[in-house]
DOFINU-16489 format. One line per 4 residues: number of its first residue (from 1); for each residue x, z, y of N, C-alpha, C, CB. Coordinates in Angstrom, 2 decimals, always signed. Glycine has a CB too. Example, Ala and Ser with C-alpha at 12.3 -4.5 7.8 and 13.67 -1.06 7.14 Angstrom:
! DOFINU-16489
1) +13.19,+7.80,-5.69,+12.30,+7.80,-4.50,+13.20,+7.80,-3.30,+11.31,+9.05,-4.47  +12.85,+7.08,-2.25,+13.67,+7.14,-1.06,+12.90,+7.87,+0.03,+14.08,+5.72,-0.60
END
This chain:
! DOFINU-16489
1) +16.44,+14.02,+3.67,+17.17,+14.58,+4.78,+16.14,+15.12,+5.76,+18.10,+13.51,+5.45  +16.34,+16.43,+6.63,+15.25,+16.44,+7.44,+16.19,+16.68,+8.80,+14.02,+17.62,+7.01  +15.34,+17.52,+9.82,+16.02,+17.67,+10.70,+14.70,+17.77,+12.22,+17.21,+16.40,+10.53  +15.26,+19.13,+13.12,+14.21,+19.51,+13.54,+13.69,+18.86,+14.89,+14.35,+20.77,+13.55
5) +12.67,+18.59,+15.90,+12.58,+17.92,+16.38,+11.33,+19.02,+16.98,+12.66,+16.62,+15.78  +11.46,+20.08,+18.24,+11.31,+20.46,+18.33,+10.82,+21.25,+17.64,+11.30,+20.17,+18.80  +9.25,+21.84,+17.51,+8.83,+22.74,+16.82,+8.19,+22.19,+15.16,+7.83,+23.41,+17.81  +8.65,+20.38,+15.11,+8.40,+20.36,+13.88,+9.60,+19.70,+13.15,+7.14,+19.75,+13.68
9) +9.71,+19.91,+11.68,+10.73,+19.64,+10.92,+10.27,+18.03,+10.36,+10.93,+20.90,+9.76  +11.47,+16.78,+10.91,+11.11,+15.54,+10.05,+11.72,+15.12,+9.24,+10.94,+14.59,+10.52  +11.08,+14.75,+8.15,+11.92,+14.48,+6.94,+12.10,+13.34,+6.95,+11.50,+14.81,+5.72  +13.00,+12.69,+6.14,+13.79,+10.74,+6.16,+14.45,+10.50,+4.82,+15.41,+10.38,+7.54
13) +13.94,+9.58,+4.23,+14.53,+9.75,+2.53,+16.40,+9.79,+2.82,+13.91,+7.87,+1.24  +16.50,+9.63,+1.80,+18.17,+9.85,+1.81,+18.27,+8.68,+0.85,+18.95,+11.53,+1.20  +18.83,+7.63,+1.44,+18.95,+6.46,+1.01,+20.24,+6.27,-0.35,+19.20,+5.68,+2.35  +20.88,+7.31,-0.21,+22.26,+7.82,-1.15,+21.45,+8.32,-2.27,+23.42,+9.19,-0.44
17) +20.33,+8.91,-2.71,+20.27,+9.80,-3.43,+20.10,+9.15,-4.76,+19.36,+10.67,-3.01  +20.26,+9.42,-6.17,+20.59,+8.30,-7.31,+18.69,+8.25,-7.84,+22.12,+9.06,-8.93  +18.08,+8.65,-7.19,+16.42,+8.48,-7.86,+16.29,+7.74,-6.12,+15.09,+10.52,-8.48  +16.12,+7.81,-5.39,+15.76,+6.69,-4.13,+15.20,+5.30,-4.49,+17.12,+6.33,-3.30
21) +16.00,+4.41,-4.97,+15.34,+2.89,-5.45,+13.97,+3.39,-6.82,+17.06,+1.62,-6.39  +14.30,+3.91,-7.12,+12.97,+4.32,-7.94,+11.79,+5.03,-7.52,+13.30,+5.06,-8.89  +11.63,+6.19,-6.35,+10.94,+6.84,-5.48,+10.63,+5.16,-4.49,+11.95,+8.36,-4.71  +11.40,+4.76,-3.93,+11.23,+3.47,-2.76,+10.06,+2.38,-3.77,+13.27,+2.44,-2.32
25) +10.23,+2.04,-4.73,+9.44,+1.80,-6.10,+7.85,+2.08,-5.77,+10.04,+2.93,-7.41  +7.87,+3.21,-6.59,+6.41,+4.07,-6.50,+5.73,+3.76,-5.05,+6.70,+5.93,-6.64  +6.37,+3.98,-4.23,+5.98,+3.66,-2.42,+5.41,+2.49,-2.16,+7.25,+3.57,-1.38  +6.07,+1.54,-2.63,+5.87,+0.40,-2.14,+4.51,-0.18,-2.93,+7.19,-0.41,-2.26
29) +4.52,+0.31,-4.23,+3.43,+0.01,-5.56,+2.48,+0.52,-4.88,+3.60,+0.74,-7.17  +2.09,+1.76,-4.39,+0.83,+2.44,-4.02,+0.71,+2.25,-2.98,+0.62,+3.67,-4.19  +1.30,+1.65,-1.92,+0.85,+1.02,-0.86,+0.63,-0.26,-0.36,+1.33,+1.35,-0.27  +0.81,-1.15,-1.89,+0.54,-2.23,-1.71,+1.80,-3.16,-0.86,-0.73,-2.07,-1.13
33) +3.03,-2.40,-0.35,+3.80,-3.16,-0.28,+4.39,-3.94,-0.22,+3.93,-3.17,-0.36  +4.84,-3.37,-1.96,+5.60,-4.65,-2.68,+5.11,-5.95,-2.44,+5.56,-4.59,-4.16  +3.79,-5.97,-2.92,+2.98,-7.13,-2.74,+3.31,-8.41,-1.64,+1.73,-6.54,-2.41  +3.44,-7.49,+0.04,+3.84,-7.88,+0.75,+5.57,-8.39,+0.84,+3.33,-7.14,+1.38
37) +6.57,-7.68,+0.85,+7.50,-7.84,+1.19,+7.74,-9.17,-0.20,+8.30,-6.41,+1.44  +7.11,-9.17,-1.32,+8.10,-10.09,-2.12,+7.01,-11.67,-1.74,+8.32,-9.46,-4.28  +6.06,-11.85,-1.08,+5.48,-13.18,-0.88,+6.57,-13.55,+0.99,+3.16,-12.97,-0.81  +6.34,-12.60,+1.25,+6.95,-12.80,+3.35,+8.67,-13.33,+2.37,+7.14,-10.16,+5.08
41) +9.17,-12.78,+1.71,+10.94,-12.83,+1.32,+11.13,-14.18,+0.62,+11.56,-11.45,+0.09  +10.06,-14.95,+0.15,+10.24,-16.10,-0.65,+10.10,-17.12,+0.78,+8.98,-16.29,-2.06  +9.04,-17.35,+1.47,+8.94,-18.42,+2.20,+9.53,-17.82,+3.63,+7.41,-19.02,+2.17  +10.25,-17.04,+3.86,+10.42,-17.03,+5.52,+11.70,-17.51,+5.87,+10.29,-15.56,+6.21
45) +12.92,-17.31,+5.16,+13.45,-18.20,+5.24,+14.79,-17.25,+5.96,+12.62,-19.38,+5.89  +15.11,-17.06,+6.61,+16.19,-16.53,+7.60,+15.77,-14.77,+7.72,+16.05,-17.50,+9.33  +15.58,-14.29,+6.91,+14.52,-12.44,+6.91,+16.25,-12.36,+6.32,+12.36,-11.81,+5.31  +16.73,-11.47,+7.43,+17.73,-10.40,+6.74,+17.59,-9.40,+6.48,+18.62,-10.13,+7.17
49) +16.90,-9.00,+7.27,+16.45,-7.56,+6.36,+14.61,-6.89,+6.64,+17.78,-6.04,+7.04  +13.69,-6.23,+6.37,+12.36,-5.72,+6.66,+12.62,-3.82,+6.70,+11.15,-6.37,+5.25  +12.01,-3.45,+7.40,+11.89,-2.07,+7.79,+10.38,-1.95,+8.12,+12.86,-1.68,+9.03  +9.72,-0.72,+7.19,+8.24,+0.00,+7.67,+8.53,+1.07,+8.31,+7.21,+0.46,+6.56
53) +7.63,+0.46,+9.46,+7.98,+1.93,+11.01,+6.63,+2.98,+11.06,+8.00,+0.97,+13.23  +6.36,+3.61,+11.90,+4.72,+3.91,+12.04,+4.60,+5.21,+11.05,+3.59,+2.41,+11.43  +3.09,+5.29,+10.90,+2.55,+6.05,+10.42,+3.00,+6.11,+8.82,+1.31,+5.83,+10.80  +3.55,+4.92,+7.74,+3.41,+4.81,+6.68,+4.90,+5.31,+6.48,+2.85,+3.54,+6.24
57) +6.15,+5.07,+7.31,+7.36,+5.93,+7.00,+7.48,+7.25,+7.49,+8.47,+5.33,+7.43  +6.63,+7.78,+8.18,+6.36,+9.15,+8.08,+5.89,+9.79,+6.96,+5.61,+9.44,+8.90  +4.94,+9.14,+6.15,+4.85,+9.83,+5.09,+2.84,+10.10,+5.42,+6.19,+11.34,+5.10  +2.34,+9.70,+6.31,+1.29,+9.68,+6.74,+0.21,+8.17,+6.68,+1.66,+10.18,+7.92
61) -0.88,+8.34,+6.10,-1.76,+7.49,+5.29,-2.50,+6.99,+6.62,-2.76,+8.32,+4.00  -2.53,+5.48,+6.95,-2.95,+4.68,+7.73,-3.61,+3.34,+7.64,-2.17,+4.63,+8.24  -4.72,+3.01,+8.08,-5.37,+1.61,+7.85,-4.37,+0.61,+8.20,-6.71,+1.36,+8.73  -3.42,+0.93,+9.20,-2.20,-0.26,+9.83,-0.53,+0.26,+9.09,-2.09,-0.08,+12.11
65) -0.35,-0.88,+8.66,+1.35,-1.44,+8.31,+2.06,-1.65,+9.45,+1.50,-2.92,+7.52  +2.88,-0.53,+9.84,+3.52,-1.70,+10.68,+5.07,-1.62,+10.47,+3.16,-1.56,+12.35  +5.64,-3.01,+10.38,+6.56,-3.68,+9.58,+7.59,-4.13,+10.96,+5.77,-5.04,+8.55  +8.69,-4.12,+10.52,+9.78,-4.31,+11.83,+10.84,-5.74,+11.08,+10.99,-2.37,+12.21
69) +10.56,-6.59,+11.03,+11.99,-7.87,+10.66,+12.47,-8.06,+11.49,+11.89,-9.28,+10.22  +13.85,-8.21,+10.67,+15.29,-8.55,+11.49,+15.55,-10.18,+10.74,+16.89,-7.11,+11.04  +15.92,-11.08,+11.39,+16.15,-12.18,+10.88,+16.28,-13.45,+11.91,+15.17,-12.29,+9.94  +16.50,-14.98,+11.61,+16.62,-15.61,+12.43,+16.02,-16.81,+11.73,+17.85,-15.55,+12.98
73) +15.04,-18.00,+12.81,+14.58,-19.05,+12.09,+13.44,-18.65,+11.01,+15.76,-19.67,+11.44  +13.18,-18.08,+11.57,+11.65,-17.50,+10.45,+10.38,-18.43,+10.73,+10.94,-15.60,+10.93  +9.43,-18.78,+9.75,+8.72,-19.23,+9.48,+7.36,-18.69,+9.86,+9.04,-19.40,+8.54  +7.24,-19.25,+11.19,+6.31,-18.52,+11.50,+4.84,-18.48,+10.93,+6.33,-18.69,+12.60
77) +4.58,-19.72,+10.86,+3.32,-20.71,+10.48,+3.36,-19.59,+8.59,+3.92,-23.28,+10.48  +4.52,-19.85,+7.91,+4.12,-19.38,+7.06,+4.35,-17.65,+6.70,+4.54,-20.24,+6.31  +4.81,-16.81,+7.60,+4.50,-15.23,+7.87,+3.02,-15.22,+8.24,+5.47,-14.50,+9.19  +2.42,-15.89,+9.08,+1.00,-15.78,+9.69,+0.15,-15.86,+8.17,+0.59,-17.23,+10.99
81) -0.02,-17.32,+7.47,-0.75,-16.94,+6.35,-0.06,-16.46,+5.61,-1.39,-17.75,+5.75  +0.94,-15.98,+5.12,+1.04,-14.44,+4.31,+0.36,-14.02,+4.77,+2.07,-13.51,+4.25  +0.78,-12.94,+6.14,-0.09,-11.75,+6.30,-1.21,-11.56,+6.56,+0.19,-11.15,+6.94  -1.82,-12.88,+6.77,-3.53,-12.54,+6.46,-4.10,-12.53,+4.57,-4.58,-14.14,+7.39
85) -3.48,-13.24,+4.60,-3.84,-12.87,+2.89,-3.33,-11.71,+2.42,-3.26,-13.89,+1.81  -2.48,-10.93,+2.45,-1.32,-9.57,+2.37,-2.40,-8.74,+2.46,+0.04,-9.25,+3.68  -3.12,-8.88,+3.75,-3.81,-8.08,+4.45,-5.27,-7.75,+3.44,-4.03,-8.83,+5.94  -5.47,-8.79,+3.16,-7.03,-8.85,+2.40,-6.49,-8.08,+0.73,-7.82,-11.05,+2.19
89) -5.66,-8.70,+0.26,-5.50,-7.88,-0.75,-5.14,-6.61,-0.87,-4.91,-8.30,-1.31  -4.17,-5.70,+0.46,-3.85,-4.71,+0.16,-5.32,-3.62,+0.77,-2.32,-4.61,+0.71  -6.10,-4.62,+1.82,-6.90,-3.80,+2.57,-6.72,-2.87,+3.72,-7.31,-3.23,+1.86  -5.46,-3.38,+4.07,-5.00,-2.75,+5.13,-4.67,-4.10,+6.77,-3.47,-1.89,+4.37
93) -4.45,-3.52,+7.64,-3.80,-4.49,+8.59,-2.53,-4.41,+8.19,-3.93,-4.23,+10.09  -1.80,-5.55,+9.10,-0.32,-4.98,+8.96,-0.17,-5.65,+10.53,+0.90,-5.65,+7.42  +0.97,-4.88,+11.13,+1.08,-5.31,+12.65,+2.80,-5.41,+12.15,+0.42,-3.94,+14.21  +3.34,-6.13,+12.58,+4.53,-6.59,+12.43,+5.53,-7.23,+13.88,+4.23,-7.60,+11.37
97) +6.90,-6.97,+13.87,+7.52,-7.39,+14.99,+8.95,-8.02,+14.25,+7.69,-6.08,+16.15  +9.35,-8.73,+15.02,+10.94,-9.58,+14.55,+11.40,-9.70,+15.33,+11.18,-10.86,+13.98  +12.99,-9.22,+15.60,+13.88,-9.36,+15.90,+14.87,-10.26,+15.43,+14.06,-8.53,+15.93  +15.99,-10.16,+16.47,+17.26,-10.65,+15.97,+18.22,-10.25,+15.66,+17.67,-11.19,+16.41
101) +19.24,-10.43,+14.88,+20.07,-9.59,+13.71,+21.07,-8.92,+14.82,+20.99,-10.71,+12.27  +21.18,-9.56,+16.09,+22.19,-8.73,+17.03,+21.45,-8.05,+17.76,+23.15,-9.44,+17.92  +20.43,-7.63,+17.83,+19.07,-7.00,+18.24,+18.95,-5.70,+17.43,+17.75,-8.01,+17.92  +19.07,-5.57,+16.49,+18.22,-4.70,+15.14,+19.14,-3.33,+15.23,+18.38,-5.63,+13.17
105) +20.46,-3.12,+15.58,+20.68,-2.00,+15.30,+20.15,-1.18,+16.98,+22.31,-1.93,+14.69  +20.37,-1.74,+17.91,+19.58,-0.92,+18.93,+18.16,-0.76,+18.90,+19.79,-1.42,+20.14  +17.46,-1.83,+18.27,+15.54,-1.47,+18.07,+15.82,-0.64,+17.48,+14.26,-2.40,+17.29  +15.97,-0.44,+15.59,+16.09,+0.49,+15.25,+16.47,+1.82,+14.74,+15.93,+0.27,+15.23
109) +17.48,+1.75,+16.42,+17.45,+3.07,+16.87,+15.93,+3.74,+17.83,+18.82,+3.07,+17.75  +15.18,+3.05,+18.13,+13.61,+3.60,+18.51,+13.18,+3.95,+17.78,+12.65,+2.96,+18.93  +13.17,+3.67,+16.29,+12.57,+3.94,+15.17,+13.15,+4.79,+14.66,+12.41,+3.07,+14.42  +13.32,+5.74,+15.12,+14.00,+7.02,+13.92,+13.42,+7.09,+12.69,+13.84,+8.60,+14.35
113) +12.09,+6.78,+12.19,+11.36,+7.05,+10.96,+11.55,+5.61,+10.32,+9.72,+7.57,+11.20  +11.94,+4.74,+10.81,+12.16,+3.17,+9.94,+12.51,+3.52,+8.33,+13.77,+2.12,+10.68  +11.84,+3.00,+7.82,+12.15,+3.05,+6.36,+12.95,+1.56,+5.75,+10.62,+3.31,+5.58  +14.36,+1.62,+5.32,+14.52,-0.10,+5.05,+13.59,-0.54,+3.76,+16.33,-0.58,+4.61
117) +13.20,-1.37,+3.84,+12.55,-2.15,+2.62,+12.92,-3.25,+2.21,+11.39,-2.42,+2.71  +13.78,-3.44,+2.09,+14.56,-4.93,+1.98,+16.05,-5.41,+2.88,+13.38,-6.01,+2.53  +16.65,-5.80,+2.06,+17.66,-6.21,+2.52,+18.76,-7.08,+2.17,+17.96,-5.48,+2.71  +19.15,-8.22,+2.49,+19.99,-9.39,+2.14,+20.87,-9.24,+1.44,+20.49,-9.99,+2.99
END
């Protein structure tokens, strides 16, 4: 989907489209991702859903992740060592924020470029 925003045109996957979970796939593989979202989804506990905001759902290549959770009762102690280990293997930072599930549709609305990556 794109759509213009002053003098430049931004594009936003189209979450409908029947190749999407397979394109969302490839994304997550070459950015080391996956990696992340499936160790944070086993131990956190209350994660309803994860969204990548920033530079990496634009479509633009960055040393920083930054990751938006929606959820409640999360594990903090064990998100912290995930994402330092996350971090060392993918070689990237990741900067991350959490919300709350009656919270999440007004944050991300700030995020026009939010990409979902997960969801309950």
């Amino acid at each position: 989907k794109s759509h213009r925003d002053g003098n430049k045109k931004m594009y936003q996957a189209n979450c409908k489209h029947p190749l999407f979970d397979d394109l969302n796939s490839i994304l997550l593989k070459h950015t080391g991702l996956e990696y992340v979202i499936e160790k944070v989804i086993e131990g956190l506990g209350g994660l309803d859903s994860a969204y990548v905001t920033g530079h990496f759902a634009r479509g633009e290549d960055n040393p920083v992740i930054d990751l938006l959770f929606v959820g409640r009762r999360i594990n903090m102690d064990y998100l912290q060592r995930v994402i330092m280990k996350a971090e060392k293997f993918i070689g990237r930072r990741i900067r991350y924020m959490i919300i709350e599930p009656r919270e999440a549709e007004k944050m991300i609305d700030n995020y026009p470029e939010a990409l979902l990556l997960w969801k309950r």
